[in-house]
C-alpha positions as CSV (number, residue, x, y, z in Angstrom):
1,X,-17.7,-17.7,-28.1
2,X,-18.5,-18.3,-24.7
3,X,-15.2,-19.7,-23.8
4,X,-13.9,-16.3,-25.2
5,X,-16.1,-14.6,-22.8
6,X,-15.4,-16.5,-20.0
7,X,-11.7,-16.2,-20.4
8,X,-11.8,-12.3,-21.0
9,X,-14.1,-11.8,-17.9
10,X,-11.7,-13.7,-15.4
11,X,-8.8,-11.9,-16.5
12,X,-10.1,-8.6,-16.6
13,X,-11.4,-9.5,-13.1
14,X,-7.9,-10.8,-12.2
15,X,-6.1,-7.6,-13.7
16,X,-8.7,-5.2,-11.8
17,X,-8.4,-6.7,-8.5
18,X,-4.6,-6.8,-8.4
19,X,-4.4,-3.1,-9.5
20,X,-6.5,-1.7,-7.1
21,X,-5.4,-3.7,-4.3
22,X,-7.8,-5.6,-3.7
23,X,-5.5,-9.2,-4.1
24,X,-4.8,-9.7,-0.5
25,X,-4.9,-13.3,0.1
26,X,-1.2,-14.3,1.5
27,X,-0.4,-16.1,-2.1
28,X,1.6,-15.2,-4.1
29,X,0.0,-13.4,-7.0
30,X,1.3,-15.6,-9.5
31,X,0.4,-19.0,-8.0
32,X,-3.0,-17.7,-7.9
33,X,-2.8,-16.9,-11.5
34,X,-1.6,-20.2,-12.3
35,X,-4.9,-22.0,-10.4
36,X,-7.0,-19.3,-12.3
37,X,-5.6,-20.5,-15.8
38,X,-5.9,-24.2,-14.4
39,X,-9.4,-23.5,-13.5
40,X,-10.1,-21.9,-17.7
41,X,-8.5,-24.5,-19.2
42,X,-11.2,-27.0,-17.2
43,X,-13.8,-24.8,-18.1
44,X,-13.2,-24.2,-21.5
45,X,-12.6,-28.0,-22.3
46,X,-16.1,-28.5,-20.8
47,X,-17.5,-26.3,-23.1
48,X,-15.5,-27.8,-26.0
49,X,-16.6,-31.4,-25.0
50,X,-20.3,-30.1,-24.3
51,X,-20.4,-28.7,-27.8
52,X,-18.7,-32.0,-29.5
């Protein structure tokens, strides 16, 4: 459940800031999408593992 959560919140967060603007690093928006996934699947093996 708290992977869930986790996963929801940062996209959410990711969605919000890209539609109101706020995205302005020179990126592009979908390589920083990428690192965000890269960065949840980290996270929510670390929970798995934590949880084994």
């Amino acid at each position: 459940m708290d992977a869930l959560q986790i996963v929801k919140a940062a996209v959410n967060g990711f969605i919000g800031v890209e539609q109101t603007g706020l995205a302005t690093l020179k990126r592009s928006i979908d390589v920083i999408y990428e690192v965000v996934l890269d960065v949840l699947t980290i996270a929510v093996k670390h929970i798995r593992d934590s949880n084994a």
